[in-house]
C-alpha positions as CSV (number, residue, x, y, z in Angstrom):
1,X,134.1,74.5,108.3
2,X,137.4,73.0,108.6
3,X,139.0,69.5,109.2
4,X,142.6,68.5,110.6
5,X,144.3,65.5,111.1
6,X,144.8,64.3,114.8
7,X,148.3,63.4,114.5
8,X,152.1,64.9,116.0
9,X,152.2,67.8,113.3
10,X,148.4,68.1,112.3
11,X,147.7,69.4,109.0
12,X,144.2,70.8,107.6
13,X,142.6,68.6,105.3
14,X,140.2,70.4,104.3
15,X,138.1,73.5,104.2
16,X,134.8,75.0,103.4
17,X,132.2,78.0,103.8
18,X,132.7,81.7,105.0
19,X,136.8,81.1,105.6
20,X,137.3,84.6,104.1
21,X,135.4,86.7,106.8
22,X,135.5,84.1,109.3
23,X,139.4,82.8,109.0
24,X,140.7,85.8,106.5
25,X,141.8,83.2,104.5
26,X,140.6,81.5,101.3
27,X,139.2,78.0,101.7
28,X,142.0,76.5,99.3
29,X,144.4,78.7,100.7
30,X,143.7,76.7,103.9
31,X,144.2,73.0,103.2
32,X,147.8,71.8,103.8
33,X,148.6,74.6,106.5
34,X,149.5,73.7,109.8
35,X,146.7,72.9,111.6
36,X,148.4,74.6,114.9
37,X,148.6,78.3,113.0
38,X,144.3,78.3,113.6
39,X,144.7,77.9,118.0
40,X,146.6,79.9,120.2
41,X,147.8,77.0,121.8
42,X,149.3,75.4,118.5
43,X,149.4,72.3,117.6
44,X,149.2,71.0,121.2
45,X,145.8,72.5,121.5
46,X,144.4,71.2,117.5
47,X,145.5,67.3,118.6
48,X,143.7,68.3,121.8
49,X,140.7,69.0,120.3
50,X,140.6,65.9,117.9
51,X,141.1,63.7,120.6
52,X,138.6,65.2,123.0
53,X,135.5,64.8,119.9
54,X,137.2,61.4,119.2
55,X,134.3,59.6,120.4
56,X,131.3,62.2,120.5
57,X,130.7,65.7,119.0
58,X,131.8,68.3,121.2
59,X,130.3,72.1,121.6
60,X,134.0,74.4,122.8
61,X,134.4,78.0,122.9
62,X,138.2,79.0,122.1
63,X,140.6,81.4,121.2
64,X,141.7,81.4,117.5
65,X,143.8,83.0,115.4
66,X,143.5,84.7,112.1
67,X,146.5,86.6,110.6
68,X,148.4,86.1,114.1
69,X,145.3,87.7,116.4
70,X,143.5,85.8,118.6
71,X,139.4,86.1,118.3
72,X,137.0,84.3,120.1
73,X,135.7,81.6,118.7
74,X,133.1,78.6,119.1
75,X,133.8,75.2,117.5
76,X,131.2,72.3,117.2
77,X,133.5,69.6,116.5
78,X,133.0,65.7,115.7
79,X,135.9,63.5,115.2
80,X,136.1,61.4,111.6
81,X,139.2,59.2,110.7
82,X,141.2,59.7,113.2
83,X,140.8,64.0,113.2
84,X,138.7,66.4,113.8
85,X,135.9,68.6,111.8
86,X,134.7,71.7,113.2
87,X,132.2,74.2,112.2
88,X,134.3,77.7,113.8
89,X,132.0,80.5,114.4
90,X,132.7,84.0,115.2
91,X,131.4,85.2,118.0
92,X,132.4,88.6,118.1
93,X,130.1,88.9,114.2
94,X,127.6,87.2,116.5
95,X,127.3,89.1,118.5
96,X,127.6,92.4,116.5
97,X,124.9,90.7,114.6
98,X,123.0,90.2,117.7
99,X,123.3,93.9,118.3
100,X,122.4,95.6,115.3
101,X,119.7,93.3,115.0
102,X,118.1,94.5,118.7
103,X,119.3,98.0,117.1
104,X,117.0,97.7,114.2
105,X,114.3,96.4,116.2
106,X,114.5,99.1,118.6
107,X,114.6,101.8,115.9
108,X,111.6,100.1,114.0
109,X,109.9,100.7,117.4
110,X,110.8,104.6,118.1
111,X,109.6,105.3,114.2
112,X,106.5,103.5,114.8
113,X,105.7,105.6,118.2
114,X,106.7,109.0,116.4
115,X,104.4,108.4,113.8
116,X,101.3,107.2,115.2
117,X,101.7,110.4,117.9
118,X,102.0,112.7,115.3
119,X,99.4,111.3,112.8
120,X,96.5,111.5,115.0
121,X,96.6,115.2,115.8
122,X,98.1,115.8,111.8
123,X,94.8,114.5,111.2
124,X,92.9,116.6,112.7
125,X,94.8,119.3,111.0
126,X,93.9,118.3,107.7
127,X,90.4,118.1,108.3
128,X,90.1,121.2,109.7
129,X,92.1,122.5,106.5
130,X,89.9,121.1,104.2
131,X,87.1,122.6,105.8
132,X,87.8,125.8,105.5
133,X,89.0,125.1,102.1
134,X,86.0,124.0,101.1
135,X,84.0,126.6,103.2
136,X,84.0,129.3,100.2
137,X,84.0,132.4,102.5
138,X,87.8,132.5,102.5
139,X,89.4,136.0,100.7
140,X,92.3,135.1,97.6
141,X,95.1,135.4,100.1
142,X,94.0,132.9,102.7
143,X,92.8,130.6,100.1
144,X,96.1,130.6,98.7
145,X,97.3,129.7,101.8
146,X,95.6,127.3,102.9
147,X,96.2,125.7,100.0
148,X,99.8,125.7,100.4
149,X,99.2,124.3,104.4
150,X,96.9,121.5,103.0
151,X,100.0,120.7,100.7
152,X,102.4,120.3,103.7
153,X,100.2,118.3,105.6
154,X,99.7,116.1,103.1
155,X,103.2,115.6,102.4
156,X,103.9,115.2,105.6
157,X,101.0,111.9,105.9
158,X,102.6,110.3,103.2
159,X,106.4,110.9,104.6
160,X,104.5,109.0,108.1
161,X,102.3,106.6,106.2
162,X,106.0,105.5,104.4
163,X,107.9,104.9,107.6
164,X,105.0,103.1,109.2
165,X,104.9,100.5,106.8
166,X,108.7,100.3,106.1
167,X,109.3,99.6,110.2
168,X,106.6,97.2,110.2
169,X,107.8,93.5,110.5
170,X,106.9,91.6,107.0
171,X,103.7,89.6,107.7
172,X,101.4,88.2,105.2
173,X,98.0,86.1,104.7
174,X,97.4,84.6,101.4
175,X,94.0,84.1,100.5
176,X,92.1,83.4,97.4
177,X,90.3,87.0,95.7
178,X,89.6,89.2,93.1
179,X,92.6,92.2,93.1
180,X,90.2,94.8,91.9
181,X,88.9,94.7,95.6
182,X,91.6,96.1,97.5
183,X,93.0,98.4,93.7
184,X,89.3,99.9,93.9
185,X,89.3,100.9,98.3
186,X,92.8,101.9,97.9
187,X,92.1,104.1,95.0
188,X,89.1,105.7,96.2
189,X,90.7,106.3,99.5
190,X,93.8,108.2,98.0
191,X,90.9,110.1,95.2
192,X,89.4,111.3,98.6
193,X,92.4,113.2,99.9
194,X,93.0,114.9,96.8
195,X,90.0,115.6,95.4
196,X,90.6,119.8,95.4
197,X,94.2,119.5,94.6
198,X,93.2,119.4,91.0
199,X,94.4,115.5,91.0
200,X,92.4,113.1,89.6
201,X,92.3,109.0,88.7
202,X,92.0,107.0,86.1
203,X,91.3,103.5,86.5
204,X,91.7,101.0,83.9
205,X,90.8,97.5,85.2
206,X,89.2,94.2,83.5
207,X,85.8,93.8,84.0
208,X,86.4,90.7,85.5
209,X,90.0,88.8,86.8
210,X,90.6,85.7,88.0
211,X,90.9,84.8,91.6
212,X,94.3,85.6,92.6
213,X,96.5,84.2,96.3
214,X,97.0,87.6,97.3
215,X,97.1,89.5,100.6
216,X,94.3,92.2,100.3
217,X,95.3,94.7,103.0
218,X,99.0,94.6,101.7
219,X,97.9,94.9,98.1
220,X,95.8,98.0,99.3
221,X,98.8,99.3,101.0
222,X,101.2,99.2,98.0
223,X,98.5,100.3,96.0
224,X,97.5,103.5,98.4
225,X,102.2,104.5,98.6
226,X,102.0,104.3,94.8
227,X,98.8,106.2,94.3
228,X,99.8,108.6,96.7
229,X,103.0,109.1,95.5
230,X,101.9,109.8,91.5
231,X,99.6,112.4,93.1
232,X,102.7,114.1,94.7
233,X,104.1,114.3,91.1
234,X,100.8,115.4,89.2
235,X,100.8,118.2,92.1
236,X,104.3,118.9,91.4
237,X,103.4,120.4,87.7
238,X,100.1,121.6,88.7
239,X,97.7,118.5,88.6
240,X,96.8,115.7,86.3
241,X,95.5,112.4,85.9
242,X,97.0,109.3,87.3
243,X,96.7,106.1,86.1
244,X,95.9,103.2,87.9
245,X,95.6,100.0,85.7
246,X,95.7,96.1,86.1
247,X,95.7,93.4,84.0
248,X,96.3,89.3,84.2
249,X,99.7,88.2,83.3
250,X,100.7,84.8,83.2
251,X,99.0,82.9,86.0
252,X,99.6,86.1,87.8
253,X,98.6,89.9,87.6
254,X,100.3,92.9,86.9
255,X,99.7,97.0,88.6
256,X,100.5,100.1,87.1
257,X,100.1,103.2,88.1
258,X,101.3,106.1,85.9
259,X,101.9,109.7,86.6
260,X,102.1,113.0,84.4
261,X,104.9,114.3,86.5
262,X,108.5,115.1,85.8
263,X,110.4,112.0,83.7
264,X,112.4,110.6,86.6
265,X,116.1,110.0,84.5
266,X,117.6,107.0,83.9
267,X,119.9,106.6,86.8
268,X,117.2,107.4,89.7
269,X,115.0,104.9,88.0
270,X,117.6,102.8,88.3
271,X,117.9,102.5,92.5
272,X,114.2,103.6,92.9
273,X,113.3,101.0,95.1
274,X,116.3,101.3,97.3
275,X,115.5,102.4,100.8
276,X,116.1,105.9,101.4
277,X,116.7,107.4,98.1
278,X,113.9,109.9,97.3
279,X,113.7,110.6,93.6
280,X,112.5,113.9,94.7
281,X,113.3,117.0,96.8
282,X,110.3,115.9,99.0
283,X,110.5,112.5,100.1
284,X,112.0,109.6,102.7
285,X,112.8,107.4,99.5
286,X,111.1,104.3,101.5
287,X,107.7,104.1,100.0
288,X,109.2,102.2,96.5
289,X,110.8,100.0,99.1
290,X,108.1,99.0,101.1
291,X,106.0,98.5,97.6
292,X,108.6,96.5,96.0
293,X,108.9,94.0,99.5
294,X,105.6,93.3,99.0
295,X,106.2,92.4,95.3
296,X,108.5,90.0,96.5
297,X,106.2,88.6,99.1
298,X,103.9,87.8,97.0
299,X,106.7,86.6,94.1
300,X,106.6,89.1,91.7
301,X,108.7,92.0,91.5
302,X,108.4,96.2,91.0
303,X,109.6,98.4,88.1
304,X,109.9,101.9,87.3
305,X,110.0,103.5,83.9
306,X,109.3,106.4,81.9
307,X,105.8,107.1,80.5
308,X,104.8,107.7,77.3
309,X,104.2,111.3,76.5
310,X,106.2,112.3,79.7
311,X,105.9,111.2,83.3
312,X,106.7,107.9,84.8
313,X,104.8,104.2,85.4
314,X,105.4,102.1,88.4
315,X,104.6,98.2,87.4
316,X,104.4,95.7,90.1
317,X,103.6,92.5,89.6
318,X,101.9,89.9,91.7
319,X,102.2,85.6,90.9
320,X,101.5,84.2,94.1
């Protein structure tokens, strides 16, 4: 926002906001400065404009100038003591904006589509895998095998099941319940799918909690990534338990789930939840992303540290 004086040699009076991107100027930098040195048309055009918003506030889209180039520009101006006071937008950002935010939208699309196609049939795959792991007529070498295909397929749901969640829009309903509700189904979902890998789980929750404002089917989803992802790292080393635990805290409640897998070091735990930054080989780095949005949806916050005796603990924490 700037103001100018409205008279022969205008002057700015005063100035405000996002000058720096918008103006490439300071805000103090701006006040005493030719008024005329902001318009193509000099000071001609910035006693124009104060006159034209003398007596009602007036929408105009005109050139301006920041370090000597012309940009376009659109002013909402209203006239005060004899000047003029204009909020200056950019419409060039705008519309860059504009664009990267159809951009994203578009992209959130295509990942969606991709993974839904490619789920359903990856499903099938999996089930048929299981099957014949499970069949016991299978010789040491296609055992083995299989094994290793059940692995990939697995890896690959979770790398889907990630960008699913991460291109779908934020949305949540708040309603009163007990967290142990969706902790247990996602839990028992996630045991399910790796029940032969030699992963197992460990829950550790309250015999009874409070009713909690939570979102059930988003608390199950952060609780399924998580889950999924400590049974990635317990595979990693050759199995394990994970540890799935929950407490109250506060007038909130607190998640963690621990895994025996490698100790993550310091400076990956430090961007963990950054999208796109696996902290493994194997990984699209957005499923700590998506868990800690939901954190914040529902006011907490997500953590990771290292474990005692060796592996790593993810705490989230819930106080809506």
């Amino acid at each position: 926002m700037v103001a100018w004086e409205g008279d022969d040699a205008p002057r700015i009076v005063f100035a405000t906001g996002n000058t720096e991107s918008v103006l490439q100027a300071r805000a103090g930098s701006l006040v005493g400065m030719p008024a005329g040195a902001l318009f193509a048309g000099g000071e001609r055009a910035a006693k124009d404009l104060a006159a034209l918003c003398a007596n009602v506030p007036v929408a105009e889209q005109r050139p301006m100038l920041r370090g000597g180039k012309p940009f376009s520009a659109q002013l909402l101006l209203r006239g005060v003591d004899g000047g003029a006071v204009a909020l200056v937008r950019d419409l060039a950002v705008n519309q860059l904006q504009a664009d990267a935010a159809i951009r994203a939208e578009d992209l959130a699309r295509f990942a969606s589509l991709v993974a839904h196609e490619v789920r359903n049939p990856l499903s099938a795959v999996k089930i048929a895998l299981q099957t014949l792991e499970r069949h016991g007529t299978l010789v040491q070498n296609d055992l083995r095998r299989t094994n290793i295909a059940l692995r990939e397929v697995l890896n690959i749901e979770l790398l889907l099941n990630e960008v699913l969640e991460f291109a779908r829009p934020p949305s949540l309903s708040l309603v009163p319940g007990d967290p142990r509700a969706p902790i247990e189904e996602a839990v028992a979902g996630v045991e399910l799918e790796w029940a032969t890998r030699g992963v197992t789980f460990a829950r550790r929750l309250p015999e009874r909690m409070a009713p909690m404002v939570l979102d059930p089917v988003r608390v199950r989803t952060a609780v399924k990534i998580l889950c999924r992802q400590a049974a990635a790292a317990a595979d990693e080393v050759g199995g394990g338990a994970v540890e799935v635990q929950a407490r109250e805290e506060g007038k909130g409640w607190e998640l963690a789930v621990g895994d025996p897998g490698r100790t993550l070091p310091a400076e990956l735990r430090e961007h963990a939840f950054v999208p796109f930054t696996p902290q493994r080989a194997r990984g699209s780095g957005l499923g700590l992303a998506v868990v800690a949005r939901i954190a914040r949806e529902h006011g907490g916050s997500a953590r990771l540290e290292s474990r005692s005796g060796g592996g790593n603990v993810i705490v989230v924490t819930f106080n809506s």
